[in-house]
C-alpha positions as CSV (number, residue, x, y, z in Angstrom):
1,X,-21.4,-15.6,-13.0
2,X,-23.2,-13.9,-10.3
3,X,-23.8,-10.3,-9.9
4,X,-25.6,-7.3,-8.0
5,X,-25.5,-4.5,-10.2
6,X,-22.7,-5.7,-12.4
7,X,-20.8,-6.4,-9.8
8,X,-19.1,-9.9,-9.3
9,X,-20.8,-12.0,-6.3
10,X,-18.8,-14.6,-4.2
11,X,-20.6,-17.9,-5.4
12,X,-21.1,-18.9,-1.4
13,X,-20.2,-17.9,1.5
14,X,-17.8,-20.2,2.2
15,X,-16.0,-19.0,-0.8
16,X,-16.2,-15.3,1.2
17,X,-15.2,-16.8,4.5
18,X,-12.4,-18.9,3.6
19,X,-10.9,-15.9,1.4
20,X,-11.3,-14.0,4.3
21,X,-9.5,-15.9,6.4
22,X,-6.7,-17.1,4.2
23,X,-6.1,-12.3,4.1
24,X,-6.2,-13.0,7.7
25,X,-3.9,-16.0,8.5
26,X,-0.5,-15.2,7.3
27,X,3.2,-15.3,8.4
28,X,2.5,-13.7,11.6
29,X,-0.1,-16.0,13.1
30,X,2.8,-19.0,13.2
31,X,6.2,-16.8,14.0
32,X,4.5,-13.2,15.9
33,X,1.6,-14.8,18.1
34,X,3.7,-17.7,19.4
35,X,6.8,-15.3,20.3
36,X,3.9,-12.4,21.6
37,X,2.7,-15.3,24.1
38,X,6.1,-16.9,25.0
39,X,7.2,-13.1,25.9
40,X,4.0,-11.8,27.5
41,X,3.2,-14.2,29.5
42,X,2.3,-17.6,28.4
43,X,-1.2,-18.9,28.7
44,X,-1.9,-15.3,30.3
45,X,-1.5,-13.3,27.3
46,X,-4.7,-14.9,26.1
47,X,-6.7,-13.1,28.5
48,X,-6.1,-9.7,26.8
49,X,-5.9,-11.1,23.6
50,X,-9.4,-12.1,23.8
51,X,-10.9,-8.9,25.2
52,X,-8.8,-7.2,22.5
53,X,-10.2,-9.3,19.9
54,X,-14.1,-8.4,21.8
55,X,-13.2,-4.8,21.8
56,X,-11.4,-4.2,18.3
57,X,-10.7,-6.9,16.4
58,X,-15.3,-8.0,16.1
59,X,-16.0,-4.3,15.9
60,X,-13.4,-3.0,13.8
61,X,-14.1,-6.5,11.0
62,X,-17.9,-5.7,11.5
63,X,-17.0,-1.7,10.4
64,X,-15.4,-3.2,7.0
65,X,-17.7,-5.4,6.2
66,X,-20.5,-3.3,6.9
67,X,-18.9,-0.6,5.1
68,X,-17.8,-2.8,1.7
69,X,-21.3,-3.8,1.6
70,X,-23.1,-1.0,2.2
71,X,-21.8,1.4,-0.2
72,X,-21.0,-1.7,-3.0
73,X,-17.4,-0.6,-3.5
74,X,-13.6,-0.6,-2.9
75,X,-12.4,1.5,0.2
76,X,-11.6,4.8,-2.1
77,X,-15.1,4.4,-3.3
78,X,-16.8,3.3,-0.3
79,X,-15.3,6.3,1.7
80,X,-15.9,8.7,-1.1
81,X,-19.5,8.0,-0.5
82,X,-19.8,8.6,2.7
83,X,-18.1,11.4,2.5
84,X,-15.7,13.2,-0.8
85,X,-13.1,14.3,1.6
86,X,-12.2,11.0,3.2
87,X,-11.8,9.2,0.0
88,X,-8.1,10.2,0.3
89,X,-7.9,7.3,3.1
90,X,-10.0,4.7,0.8
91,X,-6.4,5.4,-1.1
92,X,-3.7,5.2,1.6
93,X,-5.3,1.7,2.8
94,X,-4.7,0.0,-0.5
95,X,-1.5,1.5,-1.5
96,X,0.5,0.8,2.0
97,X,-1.0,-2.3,1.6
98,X,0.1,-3.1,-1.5
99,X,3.4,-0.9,-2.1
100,X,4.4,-0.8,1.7
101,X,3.7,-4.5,2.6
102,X,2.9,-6.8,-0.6
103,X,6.6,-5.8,-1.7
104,X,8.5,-7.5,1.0
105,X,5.8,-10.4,2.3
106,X,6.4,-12.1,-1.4
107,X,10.2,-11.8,-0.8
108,X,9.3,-13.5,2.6
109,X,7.5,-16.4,0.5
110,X,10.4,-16.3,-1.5
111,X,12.4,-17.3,1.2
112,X,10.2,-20.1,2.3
113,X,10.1,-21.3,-1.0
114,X,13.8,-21.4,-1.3
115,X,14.1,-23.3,1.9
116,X,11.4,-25.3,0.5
117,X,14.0,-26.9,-1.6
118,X,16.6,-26.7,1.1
119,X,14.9,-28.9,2.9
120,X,15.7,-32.1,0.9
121,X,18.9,-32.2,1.6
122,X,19.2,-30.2,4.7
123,X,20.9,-27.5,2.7
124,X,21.3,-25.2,5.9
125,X,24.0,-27.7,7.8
126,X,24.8,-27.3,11.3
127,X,24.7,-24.0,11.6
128,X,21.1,-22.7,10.8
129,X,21.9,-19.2,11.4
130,X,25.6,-18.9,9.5
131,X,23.5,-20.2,7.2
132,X,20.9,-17.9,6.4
133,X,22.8,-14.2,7.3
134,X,25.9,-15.1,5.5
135,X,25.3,-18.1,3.0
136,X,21.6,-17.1,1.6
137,X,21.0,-13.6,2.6
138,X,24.8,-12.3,2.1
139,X,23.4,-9.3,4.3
140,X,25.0,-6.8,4.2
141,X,25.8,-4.3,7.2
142,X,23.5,-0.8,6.3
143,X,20.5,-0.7,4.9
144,X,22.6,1.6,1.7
145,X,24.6,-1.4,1.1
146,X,22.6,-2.8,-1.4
147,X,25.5,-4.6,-2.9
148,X,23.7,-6.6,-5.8
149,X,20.4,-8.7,-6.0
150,X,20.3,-12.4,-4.8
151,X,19.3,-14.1,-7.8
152,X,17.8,-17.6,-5.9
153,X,15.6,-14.9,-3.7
154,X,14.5,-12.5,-6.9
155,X,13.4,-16.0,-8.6
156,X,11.3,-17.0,-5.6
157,X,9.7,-13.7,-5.7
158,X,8.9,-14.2,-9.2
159,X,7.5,-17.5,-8.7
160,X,5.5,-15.4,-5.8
161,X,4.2,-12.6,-8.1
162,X,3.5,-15.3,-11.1
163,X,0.8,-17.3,-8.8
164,X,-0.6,-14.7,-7.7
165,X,-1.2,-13.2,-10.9
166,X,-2.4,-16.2,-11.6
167,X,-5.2,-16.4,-9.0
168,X,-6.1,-12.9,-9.3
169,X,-6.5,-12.4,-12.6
170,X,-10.3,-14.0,-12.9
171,X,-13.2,-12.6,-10.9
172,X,-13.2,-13.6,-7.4
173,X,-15.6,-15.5,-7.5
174,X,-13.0,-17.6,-10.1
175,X,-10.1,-17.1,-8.9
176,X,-9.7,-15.8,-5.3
177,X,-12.5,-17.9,-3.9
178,X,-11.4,-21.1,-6.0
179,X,-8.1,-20.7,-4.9
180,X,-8.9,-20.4,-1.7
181,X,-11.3,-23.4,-0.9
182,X,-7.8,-25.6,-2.3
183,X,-5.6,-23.4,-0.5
184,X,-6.8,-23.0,2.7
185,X,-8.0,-26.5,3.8
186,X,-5.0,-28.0,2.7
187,X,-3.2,-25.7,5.2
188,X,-5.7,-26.3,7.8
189,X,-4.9,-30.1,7.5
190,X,-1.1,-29.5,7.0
191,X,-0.7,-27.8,10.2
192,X,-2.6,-29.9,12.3
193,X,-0.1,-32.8,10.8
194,X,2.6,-31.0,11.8
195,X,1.6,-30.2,15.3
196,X,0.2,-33.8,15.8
197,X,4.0,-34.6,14.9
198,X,5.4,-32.1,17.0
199,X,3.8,-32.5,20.2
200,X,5.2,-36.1,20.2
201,X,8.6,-34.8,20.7
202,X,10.7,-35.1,23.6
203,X,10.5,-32.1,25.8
204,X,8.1,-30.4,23.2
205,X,4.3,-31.1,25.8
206,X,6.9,-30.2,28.4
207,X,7.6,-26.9,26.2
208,X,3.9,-26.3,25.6
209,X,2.9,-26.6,29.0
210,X,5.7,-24.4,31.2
211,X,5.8,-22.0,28.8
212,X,2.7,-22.1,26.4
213,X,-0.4,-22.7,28.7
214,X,0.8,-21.7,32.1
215,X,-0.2,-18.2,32.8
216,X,2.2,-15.6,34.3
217,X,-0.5,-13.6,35.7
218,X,2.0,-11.0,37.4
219,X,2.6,-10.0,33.9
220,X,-1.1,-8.8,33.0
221,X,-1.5,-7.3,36.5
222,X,-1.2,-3.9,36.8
223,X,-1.7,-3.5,40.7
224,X,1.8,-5.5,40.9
225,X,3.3,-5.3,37.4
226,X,3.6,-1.7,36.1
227,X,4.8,-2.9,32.8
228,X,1.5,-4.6,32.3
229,X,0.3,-2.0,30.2
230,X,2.8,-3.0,27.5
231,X,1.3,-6.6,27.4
232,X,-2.3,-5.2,27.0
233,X,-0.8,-2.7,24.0
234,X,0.3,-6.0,22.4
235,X,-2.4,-7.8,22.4
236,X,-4.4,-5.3,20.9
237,X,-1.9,-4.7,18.1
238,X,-1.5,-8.2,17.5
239,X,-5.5,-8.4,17.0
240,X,-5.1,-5.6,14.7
241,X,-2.4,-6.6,12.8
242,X,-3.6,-10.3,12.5
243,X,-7.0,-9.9,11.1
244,X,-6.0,-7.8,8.2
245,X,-7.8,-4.8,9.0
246,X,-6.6,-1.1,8.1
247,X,-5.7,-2.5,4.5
248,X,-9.0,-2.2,2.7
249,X,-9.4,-6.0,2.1
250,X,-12.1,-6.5,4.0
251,X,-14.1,-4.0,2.4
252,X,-13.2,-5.0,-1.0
253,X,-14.1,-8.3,0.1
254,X,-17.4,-7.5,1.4
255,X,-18.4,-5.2,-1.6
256,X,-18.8,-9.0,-3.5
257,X,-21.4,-10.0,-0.7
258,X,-24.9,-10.6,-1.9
259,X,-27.7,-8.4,-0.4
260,X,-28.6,-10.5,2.2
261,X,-25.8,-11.8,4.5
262,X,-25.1,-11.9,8.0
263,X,-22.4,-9.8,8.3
264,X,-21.9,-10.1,12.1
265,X,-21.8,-13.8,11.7
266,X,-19.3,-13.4,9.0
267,X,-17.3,-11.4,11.2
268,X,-17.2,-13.6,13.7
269,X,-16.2,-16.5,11.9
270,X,-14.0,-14.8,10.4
271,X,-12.0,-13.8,13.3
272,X,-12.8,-16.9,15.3
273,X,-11.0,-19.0,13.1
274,X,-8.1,-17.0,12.7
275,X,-7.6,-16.8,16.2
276,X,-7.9,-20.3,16.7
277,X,-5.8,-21.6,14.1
278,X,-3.0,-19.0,15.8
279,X,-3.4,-20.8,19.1
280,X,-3.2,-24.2,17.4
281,X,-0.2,-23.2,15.4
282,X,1.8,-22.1,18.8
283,X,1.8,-25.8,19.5
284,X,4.0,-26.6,17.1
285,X,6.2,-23.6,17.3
286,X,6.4,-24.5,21.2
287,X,7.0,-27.6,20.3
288,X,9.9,-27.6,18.3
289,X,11.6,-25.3,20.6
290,X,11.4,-27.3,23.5
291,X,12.1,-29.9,21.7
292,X,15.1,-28.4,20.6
293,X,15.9,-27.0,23.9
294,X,15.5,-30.9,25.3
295,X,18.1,-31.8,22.8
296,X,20.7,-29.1,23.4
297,X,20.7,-28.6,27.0
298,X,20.2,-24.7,26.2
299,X,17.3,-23.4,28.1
300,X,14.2,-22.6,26.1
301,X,14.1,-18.6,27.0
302,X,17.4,-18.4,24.9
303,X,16.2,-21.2,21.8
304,X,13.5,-19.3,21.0
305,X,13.7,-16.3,18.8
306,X,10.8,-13.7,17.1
307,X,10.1,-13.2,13.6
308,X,11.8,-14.3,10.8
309,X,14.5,-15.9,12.9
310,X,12.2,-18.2,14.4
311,X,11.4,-19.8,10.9
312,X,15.0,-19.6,9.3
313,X,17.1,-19.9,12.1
314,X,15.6,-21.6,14.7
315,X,13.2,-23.9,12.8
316,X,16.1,-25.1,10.5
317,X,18.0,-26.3,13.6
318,X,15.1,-28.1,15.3
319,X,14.8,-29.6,12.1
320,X,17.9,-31.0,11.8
321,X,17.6,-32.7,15.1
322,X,15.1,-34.6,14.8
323,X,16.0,-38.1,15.2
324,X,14.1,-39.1,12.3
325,X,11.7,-38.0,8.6
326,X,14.1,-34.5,9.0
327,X,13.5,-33.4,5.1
328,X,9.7,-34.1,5.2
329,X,9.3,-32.1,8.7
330,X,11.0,-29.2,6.6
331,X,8.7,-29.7,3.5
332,X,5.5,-29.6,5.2
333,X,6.7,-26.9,7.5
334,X,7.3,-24.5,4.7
335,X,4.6,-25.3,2.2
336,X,2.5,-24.8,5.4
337,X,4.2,-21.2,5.1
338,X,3.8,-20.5,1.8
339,X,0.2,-21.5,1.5
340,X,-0.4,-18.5,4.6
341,X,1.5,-16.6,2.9
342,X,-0.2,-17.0,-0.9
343,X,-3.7,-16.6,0.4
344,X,-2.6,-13.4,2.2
345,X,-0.9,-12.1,-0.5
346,X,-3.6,-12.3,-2.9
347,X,-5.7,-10.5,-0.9
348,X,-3.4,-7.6,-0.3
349,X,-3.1,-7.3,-4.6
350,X,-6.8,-7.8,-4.6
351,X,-8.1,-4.5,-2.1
352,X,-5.6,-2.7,-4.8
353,X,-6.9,-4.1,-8.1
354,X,-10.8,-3.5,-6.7
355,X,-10.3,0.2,-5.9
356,X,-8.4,1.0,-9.2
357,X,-11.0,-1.1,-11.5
358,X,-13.7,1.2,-9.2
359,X,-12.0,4.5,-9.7
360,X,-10.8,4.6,-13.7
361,X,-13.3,1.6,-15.1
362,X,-10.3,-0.4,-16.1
363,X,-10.7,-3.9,-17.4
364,X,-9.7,-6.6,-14.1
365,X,-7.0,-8.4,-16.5
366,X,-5.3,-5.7,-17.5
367,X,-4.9,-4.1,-14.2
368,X,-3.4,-7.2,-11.9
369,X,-1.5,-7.8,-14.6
370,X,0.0,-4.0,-14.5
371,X,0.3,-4.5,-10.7
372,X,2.0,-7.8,-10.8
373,X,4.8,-6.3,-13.2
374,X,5.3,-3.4,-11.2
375,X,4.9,-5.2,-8.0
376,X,7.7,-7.7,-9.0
377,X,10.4,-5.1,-9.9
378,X,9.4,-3.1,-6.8
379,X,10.4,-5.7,-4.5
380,X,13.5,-6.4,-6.2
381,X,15.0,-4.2,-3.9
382,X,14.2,-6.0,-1.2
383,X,15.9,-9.3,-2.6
384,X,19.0,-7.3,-2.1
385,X,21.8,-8.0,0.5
386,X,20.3,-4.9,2.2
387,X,16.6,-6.8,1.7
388,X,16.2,-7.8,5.5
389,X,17.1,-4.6,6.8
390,X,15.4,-2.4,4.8
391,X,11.9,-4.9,5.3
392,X,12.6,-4.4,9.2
393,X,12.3,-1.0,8.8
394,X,9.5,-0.5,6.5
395,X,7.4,-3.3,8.3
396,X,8.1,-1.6,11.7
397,X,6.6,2.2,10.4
398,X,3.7,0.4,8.3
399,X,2.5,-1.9,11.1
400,X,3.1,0.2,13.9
401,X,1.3,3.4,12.7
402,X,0.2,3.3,9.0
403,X,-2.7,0.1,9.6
404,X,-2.9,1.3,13.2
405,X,-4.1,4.9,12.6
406,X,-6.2,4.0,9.6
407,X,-7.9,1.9,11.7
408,X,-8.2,5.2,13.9
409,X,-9.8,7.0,11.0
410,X,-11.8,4.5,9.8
411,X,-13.6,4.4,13.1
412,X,-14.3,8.4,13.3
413,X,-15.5,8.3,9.7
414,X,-17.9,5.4,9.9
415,X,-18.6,6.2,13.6
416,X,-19.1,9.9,13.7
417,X,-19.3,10.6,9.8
418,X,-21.8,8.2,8.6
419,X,-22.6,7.5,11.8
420,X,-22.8,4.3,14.0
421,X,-26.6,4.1,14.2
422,X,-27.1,4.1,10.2
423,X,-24.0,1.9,9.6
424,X,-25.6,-0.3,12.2
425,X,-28.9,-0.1,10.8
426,X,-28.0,-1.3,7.4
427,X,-26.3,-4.7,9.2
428,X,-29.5,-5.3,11.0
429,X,-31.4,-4.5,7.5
430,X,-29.2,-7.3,5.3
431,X,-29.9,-10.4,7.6
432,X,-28.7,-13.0,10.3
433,X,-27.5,-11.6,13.2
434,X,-28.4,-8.2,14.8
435,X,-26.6,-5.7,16.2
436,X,-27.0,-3.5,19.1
437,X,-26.0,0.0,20.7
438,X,-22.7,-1.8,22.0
439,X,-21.7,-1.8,18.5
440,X,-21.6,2.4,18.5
441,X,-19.8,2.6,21.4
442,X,-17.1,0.3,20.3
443,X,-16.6,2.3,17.5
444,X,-17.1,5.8,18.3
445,X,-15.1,5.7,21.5
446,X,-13.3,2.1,22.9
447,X,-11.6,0.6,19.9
448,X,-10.0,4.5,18.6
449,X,-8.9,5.3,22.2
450,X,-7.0,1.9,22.4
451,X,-5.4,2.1,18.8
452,X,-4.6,5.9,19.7
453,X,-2.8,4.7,23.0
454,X,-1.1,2.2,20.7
455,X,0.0,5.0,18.7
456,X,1.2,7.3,21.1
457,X,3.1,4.5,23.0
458,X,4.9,3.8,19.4
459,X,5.3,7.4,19.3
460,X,7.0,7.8,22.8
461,X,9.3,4.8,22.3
462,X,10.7,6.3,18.6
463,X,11.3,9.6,19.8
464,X,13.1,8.1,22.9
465,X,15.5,5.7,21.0
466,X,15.7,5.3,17.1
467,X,14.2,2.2,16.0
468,X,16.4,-0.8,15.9
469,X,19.7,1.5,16.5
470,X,19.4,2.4,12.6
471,X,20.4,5.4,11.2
472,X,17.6,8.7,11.0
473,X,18.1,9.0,7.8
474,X,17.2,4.9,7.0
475,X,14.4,5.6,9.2
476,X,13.0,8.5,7.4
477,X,14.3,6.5,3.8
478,X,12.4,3.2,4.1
479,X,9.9,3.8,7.1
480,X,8.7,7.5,7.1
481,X,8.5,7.2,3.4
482,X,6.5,4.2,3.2
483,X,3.7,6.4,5.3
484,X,3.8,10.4,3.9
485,X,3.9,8.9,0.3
486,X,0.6,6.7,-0.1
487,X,-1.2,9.9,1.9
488,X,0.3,12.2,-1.2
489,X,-0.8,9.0,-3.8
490,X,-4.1,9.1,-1.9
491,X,-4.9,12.9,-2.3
492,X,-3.5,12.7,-6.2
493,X,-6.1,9.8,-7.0
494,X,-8.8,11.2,-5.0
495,X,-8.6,14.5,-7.6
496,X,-10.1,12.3,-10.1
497,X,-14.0,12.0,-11.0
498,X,-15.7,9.2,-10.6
499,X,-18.7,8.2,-12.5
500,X,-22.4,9.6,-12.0
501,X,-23.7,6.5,-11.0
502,X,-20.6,5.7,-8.6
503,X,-20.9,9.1,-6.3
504,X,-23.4,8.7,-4.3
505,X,-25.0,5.5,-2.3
506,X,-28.2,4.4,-4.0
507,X,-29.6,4.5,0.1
508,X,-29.6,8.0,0.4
């Protein structure tokens, strides 16, 4: 095993990078992008997108990895040593991650895995969305109506919890990264199968061309489109959100990083080929709905639907017209799912396990297996009839402000805290690529002001109208919640004393 000060060491780096991409590339890179571009745009949304990934997603992975392997530690720790009165936020990043979205992306696999099956015999009929509302969700019609768990969903989510435990309960550098270099080629190669198939369709280039690669630039122009502003916001949250950043992975990541690494090259990889694989992917979400547009006559603005519906309702139906190989279509398409979804939610139990096995010295085993158990019969409650609406909610508050202004405070602390220059001068210190005064600007000033005008905007728009006509007291229930409690977690576990020999940075 290698180690730097007791510390487990990823055995290469493309053990570290392909870890760090499978956090990355989740759910949300095949159902959100595609939907994000189809809505904002077409081919024009990439322009944004890519200075949003320039302006915060490269700084902003650069920060955490530069901070993980700098101060040798989880986020609570890492934080704590930069300064004792931010190690509260080292907290909050882990435990929304882990409480706030683990708990309802492995319900989410669950579901893929359940329609996994389904799709050997076409389970879903001709009528994809009866289907899944009535037939395998049974949702219900409040978010209080929980009404009973769904036994076939609470068993995926087992399965769900049982591999991960499974991956994370060696050192990374056993575990994580192993899993990983099986995992994620295997999906790279998957999805390129299925898009090769897809594109091949009848009306799906057609598809991927009107509504895919053509840019709307009135959309992005804000001398003639005064709603452009929206489609900027949403390309910077959708870098945010799709890189993984504001959890703490990426620092717990980077604290296994040898001494010397590049950690701007890492960075860049990292976010280079999630990006990419997102773009790829839309091809075969394009595909399919024009494809399935082509065959129904209905036009492709109203086939095409976002999130969840877009796999389960929409996907299903596509499915079951094409003219032939319908149940291995399905397969692939869903094991393509679950591995993005296994590799991400590993990651999210590992930023957890790291800061707790950091903080109270506990043994690695013994703590993902704690986390596992609880972790399980936390999301139980999402397997509910209730399950969909209560995840809507909590993944609306969590992604929309708790990742968004962590990522907010994370740049003031690193950038005005420990500063820029000294963060900056430890990257240029470890190897490969160097960094220069850009960098500090980025972070002291660009990337916070765009995530705060995110913030605001989200503020605005919940104050105006109550999130998806629910309720205030769902929204306060399963969203606010989600948010005030890891802060009061945070400042609990933060009144705890760390080692001697973990206070302080041995650079200062």
């Amino acid at each position: 095993m290698n180690e730097i000060n007791n510390r487990t060491v990823w055995g290469s780096r493309i053990g570290f990078l392909l870890a760090a991409v499978g956090s990355a590339i989740g759910l949300g890179n095949i159902w959100r992008f595609s939907y994000m571009a189809f809505q904002h745009g077409g081919g024009a949304f990439l322009v944004p997108y890519v200075v949003a990934l320039f302006v915060a997603g490269i700084p902003l992975m650069i920060l955490e990895y530069t901070v993980g392997h700098r101060e040798k530690g989880s986020s609570p720790l890492a934080f704590s040593r930069i300064s004792g009165r931010w190690e509260w936020l080292g907290w909050w990043m882990p435990v929304i991650a882990f409480f706030g979205i683990m708990l309802y992306y492995s319900v989410v696999i669950s579901w893929c895995i359940n329609y996994l099956f389904f799709s050997f015999n076409l389970s879903w009929g001709d009528n994809s969305q009866e289907f899944f509302f009535n037939q395998f969700l049974e949702l219900s019609g409040s978010p209080f109506e929980f009404a009973g768990i769904r036994v076939p969903i609470a068993l995926g989510a087992f399965f769900v919890w049982l591999a991960c435990w499974a991956i994370c309960y060696n050192e990374v550098n056993r575990g994580i990264e192993r899993a990983c270099v099986i995992f994620m080629p295997l999906l790279f190669l998957l999805t390129i199968i299925l898009v090769g198939w897809t594109v091949q369709l009848d009306g799906a280039w057609e598809a991927i061309r009107s509504w895919y690669l053509t840019p709307k630039w009135d959309q992005i122009n804000f001398l003639t489109n005064p709603d452009a502003t929206k489609v900027w916001i949403a390309a910077f949250g959708q870098i945010f959100f799709t890189l993984s950043l504001g959890f703490g992975i990426m620092i717990a990541y980077a604290s296994y990083l040898p001494e010397k690494t590049d950690i701007p090259g890492n960075a860049l990889w990292t976010v280079s080929i999630n990006c990419i694989y997102s773009f790829i992917a839309g091809f075969a979400v394009f595909g399919i709905v024009g494809f399935m547009a082509s065959k129904t006559g209905i036009s492709f603005s109203e086939v095409i639907k976002s999130g969840p519906q877009l796999a389960f309702v929409v996907y299903p139906e596509a499915i079951r017209q094409l003219p032939l190989g319908q149940n291995i279509f399905g397969i692939l398409f869903f094991l393509v799912l679950i591995l993005a979804g296994l590799s991400s939610g590993v990651s999210l139990i590992e930023a957890f396990t790291c800061s707790l096995t950091d903080k109270f010295s506990l043994t690695r085993k013994k703590t993902v297996t704690i986390l596992c158990v609880l972790g399980f019969l936390g999301c139980l409650v999402f397997t509910t009839r209730s399950g969909l609406l209560i995840l809507d909610i909590t993944d609306h508050y969590v992604t929309n402000f708790g990742l968004v202004i962590a990522g907010i405070l994370e740049c003031i602390l690193v950038g005005w805290v420990l500063k820029a220059s000294v963060a900056r001068h430890h990257v240029n210190e470890a190897g490969g690529r160097r960094l220069g005064v850009v960098w500090d600007i980025c972070v002291k000033y660009v990337t916070p002001l765009f995530l705060l005008v995110i913030v605001v905007r989200s503020i605005v728009s919940e104050v105006s109208e109550a999130y998806g006509g629910y309720e205030i007291v769902h929204l306060i229930i399963f969203g606010l919640c989600w948010l005030v409690i890891p802060i009061l977690v945070g400042i609990i576990l933060s009144r705890f004393s760390w080692g001697p020999d973990l206070t302080f940075s041995d650079r200062r």
